[in-house]
C-alpha positions as a printed Julia matrix, in Angstrom:
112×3 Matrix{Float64}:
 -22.6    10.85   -5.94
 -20.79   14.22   -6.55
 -17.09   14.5    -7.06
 -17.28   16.86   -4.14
 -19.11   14.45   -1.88
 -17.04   11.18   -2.69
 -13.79   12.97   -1.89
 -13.62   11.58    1.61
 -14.8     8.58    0.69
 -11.98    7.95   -1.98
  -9.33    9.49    0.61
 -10.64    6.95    3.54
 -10.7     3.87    1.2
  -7.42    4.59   -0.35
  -5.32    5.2     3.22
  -6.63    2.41    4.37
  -6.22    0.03    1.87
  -3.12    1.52    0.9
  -1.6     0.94    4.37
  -3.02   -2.57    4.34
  -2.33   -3.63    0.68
   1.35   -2.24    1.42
   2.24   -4.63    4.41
   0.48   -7.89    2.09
   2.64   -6.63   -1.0
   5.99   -6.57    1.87
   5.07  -10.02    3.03
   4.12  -11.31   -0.08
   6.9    -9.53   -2.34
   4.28   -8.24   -4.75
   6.15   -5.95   -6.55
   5.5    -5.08   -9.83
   8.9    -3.91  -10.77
  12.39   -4.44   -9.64
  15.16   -2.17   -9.29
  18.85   -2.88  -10.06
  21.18   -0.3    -8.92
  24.26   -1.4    -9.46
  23.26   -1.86  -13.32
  20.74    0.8   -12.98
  18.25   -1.28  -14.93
  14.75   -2.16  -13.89
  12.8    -5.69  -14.37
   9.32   -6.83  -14.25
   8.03   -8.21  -11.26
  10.34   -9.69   -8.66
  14.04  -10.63   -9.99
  16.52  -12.08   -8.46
  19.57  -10.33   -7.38
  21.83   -9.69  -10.37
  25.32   -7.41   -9.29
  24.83   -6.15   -6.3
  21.58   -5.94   -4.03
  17.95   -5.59   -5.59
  15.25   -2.95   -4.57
  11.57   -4.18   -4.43
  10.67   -1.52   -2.07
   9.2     0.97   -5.18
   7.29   -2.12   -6.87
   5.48   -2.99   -3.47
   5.01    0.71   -3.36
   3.52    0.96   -6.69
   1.54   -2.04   -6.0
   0.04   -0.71   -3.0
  -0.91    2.43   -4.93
  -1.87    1.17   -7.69
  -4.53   -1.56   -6.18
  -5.61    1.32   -3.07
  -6.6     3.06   -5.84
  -8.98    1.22   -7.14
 -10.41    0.04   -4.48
 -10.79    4.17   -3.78
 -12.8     4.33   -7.14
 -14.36    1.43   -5.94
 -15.89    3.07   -2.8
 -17.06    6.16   -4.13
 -19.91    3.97   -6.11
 -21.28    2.78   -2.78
 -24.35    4.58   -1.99
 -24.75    7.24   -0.55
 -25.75    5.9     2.88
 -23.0     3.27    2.9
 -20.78    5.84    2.24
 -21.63    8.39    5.38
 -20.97    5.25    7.63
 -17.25    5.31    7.12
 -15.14    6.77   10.08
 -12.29    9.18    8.93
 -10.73    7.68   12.18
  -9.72    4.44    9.89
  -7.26    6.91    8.06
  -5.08    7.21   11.21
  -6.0     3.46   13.09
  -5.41    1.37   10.25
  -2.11    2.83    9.18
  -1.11    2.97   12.75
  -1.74   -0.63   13.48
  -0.15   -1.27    9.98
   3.22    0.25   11.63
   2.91   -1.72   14.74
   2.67   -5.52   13.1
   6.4    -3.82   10.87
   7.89   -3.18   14.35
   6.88   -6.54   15.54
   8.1    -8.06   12.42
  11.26   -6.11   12.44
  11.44   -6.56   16.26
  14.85   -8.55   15.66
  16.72   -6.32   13.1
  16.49   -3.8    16.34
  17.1    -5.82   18.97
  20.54   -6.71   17.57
């Protein structure tokens, strides 16, 4: 398959497992990195709080990314015929569905 040809494939796999890897990496706490910022240092993987609050949020992002990705390179070896068979709606219904199960589990942080 031609560069040209797997684009969409690629750009399906990836928002979809991107948008599905991201909520697993949230639940999970997969991140690959944590950020101090009251130090302003960074540590591998998930750390506990040191001074002041810590930031997984760009680790489970990076996850995400990172793992969507190759599961995009992944996809654009399928064959040819496999390949047609993906709906382009998946970029919008999977991420949309992906923000519906964070409002249900944020559901009390705005019912407060």
């Amino acid at each position: 398959m031609s560069a040209v040809r797997s684009t969409p494939t690629f750009a399906i796999v990836f928002a979809v497992a991107f948008a599905v890897l991201y909520l697993l990496a949230v639940e999970n706490n997969w991140a690959l990195f944590t950020y101090h910022p009251a130090l302003e240092e960074f540590g591998w993987f998930v750390e506990k709080t040191k001074d002041g609050p810590a930031m997984y949020w760009y680790g489970w992002l990076l996850t995400a990314g990172i793992a969507a990705f190759i599961a995009g390179i992944v996809a654009t070896r399928l064959p040819e015929s496999v390949a047609r068979r993906l709906w382009s709606g998946w970029t919008w219904a999977v991420p949309l569905a992906v923000l519906l199960v964070f409002c249900y589990l944020l559901r009390n942080y705005f019912l407060r």
